[in-house]
N, C-alpha and C positions, 0 to 999 in steps of 0.2 A: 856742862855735861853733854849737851847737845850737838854743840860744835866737835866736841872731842872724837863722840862717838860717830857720828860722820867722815871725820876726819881719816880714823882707824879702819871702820867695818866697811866703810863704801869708798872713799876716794882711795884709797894705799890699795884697794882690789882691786879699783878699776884702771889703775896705771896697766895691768897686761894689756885689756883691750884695745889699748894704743899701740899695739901691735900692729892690727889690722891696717889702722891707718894710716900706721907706715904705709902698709902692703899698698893700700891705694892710692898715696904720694908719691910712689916708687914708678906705679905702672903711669902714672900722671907724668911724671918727670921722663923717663923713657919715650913716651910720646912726642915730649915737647923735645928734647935732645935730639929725637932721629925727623920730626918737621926742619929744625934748627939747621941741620947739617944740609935737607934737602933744600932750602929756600935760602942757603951759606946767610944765615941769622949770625949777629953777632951778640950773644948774650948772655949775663951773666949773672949772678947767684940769687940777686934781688929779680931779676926776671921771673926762675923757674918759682919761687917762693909767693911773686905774684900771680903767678897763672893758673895756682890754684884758688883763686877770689876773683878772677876777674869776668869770669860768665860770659856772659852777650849781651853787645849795645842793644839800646833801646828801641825795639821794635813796636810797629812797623816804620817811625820816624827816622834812624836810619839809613834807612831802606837796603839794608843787608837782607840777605836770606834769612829768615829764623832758622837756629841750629839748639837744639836743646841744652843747655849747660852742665852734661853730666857727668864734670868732672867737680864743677861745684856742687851739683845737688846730693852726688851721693856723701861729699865730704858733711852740708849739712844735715842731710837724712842720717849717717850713723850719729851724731857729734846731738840731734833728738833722742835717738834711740838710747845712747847710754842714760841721758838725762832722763828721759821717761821709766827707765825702770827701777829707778831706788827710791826715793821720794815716800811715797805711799805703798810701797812693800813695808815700810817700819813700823806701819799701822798695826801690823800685825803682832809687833813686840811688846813688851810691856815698856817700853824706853818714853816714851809722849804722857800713860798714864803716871810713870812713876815720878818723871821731869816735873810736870804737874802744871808748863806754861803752854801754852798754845803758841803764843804769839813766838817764843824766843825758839821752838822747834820749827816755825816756819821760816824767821829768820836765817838760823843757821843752814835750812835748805837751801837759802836764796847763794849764801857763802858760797857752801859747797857745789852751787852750780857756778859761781867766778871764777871758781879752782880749778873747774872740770875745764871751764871755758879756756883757762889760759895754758895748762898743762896740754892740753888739746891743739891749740895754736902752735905752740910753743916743739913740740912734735912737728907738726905739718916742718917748720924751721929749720928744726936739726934733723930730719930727714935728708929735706933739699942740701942743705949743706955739705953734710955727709957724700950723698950722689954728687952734687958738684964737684966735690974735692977728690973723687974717687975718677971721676969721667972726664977731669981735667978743663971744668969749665971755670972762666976766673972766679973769684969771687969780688964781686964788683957789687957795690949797693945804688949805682945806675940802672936808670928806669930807662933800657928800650923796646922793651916788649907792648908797652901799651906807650899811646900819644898825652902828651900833658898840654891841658888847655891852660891859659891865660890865669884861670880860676885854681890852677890847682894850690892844694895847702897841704902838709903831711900829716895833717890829721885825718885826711880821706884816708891816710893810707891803715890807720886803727880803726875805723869804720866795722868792718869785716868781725872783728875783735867784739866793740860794742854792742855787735848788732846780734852777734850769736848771743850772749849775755843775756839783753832783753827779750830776745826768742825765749831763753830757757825761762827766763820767770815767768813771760808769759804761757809759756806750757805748764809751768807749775801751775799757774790761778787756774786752767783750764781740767787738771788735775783735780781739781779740788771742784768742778761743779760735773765734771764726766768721771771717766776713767781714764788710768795712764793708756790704754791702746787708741781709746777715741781721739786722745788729746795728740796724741803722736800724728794721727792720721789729719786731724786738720791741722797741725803744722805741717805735716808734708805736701798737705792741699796749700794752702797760704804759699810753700816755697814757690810749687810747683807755677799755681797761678801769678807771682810776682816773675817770673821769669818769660809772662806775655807782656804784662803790663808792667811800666814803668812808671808806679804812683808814690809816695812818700803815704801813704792810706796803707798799702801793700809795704809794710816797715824793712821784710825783707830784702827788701831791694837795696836798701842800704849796703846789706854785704856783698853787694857785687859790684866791683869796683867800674867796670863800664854802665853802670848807670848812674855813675854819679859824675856830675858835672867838670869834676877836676880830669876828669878824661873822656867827656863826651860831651858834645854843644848840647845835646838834649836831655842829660842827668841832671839827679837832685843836686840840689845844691851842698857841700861838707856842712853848714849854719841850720839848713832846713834838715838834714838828717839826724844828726845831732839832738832840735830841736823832737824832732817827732819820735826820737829813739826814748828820751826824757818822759814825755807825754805818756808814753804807752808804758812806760817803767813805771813809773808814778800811779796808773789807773791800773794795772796788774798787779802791783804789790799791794796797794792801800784793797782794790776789790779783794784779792787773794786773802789777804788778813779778815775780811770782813765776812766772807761765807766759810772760810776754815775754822772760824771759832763758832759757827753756829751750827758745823757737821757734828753728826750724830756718831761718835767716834766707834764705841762699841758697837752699834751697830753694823758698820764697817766692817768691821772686823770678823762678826759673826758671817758678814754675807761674802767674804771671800773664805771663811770657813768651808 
C-alpha cells in the first residue's frame, strides 16, 4: 500500500522537477565545453558526466587554492531539497493511519528515496549525453578530466550514487526528530562543511570524486568510504525506525494544522 502510493502521488510528480536539473547540468556542461575549447582539452562524454561529482581536491593538503564547488553543491542541495519535501507532508493524510504499520511507511520512504536517488543521477547522464552528441563531443567512457591514481577501482566511480542515498536516509531520521526545513538546512551545513574538510566523519565527502583516493594522493579511501557509507546507513535507519515509532503521530498533524 505504501510503496504504491509513493510510487503514484510523489515520485511519477516529482519526475518534472528534473527538469531543472537538467537546466543546471546544461549550464554546468557549457561551462566545461567552452573551458575545454579554451585550454584545447581533449574530452569526452564520461568526462562532462564526471565533472559534475568531482568537486575539489582535498584542501588545504593539496595545496591548490580552495575554490567552492558550486557546481556540485548546488546539484546536492536541490537532489535534498526534493527529498526533504514529501516524507512528512503525508503525515497529514490519512494513508500511515489507515496503513496502520509504522515501520513498512518508513520503509517504503527509505525506497522512494533510491528511486529519487537514481532517477536523479540517471538525469544528470542523459542530459550530458544528449549535449555531448548535440555539440559534437565524442562519446568516449575514458576518464581524462580527472588523474587516476594507482588506487583507483570503479566502484569510486558509484560512490557519488551511494553517497546521495545515505544522505537521504539520513535526512529522513533527521526528519523525524526536527523538521523537513531544519533537516534540509543541516544537510546543506554537512555538504557545505565537507567541502573544507576532507574526513570519512564528514560522509559527504564521499560524493566527491577528488577526495577520494582513487584520484587524489590525499582522499578516502573506495573500502573506507564504502565502509563508513554502511555505518551511517545502518545507525540512520535502525535510529530513524526507533524514534519514528515513538512520534506522536496525531499530534503532528494537528501542529502543522
Amino acid at each position: 500500500m505504501y510503496f504504491k502510493y509513493d510510487l503514484k502521488v510523489r515520485f511519477l510528480r516529482d519526475l518534472p522537477k528534473l527538469l531543472v536539473l537538467s537546466g543546471i547540468v546544461l549550464v554546468a556542461n557549457i561551462s566545461l565545453y567552452r573551458y575545454a575549447k579554451f585550454y584545447f582539452l581533449d574530452l569526452g562524454s564520461l568526462d562532462y558526466i564526471l565533472y559534475l561529482m568531482k568537486s575539489i581536491a582535498p584542501f588545504p593538503q593539496s595545496g591548490e587554492e580552495f575554490r567552492f564547488p558550486v557546481v556540485w553543491y548546488l546539484i546536492q542541495l536541490y537532489l535534498s531539497w526534493i527529498i526533504g519535501r514529501y516524507p512528512f507532508s503525508s503525515l497529514c493524510d490519512s494513508v500511515l493511519i489507515y496503513g496502520g504499520s509504522r515501520k513498512r511507511w518508513y520503509l517504503s520512504k527509505v525506497v522512494w528515496i533510491a528511486l529519487t536517488v537514481l532517477a536523479y543521477y540517471l538525469t544528470m547522464m542523459v542530459t550530458s549525453l544528449i549535449f555531448c552528441t548535440v555539440s559534437g563531443v565524442p562519446i568516449s567512457w575514458e576518464i581524462n578530466l580527472l588523474d587516476i591514481s594507482e588506487e583507483f577501482s570503479s566502484a569510486a566511480l558509484l560512490l557519488p550514487i551511494a553517497t546521495s542515498f545515505v544522505t537521504g536516509v539520513f535526512q529522513l531520521f533527521l526528519m523525524t526528530l526536527t523538521t523537513p526545513i531544519i533537516s534540509f538546512l543541516l544537510v546543506a551545513a554537512l555538504s557545505a562543511a565537507s567541502t573544507y574538510v576532507t574526513s570519512p566523519i564528514l560522509f559527504t565527502n564521499c560524493s566527491q570524486l577528488l577526495k577520494l583516493s582513487a584520484f587524489s594522493e590525499y582522499g578516502i579511501g573506495t573500502g573506507e568510504s564504502y565502509l563508513t557509507l554502511a555505518i551511517v546507513f545502518a545507525l540512520s535507519l535502525a535510529a530513524g525506525l526507533i524514534v519514528f515509532n515513538r512520534r506522536d503521530i496525531l499530534r503532528s498533524i494537528r501542529d502543522e494544522e
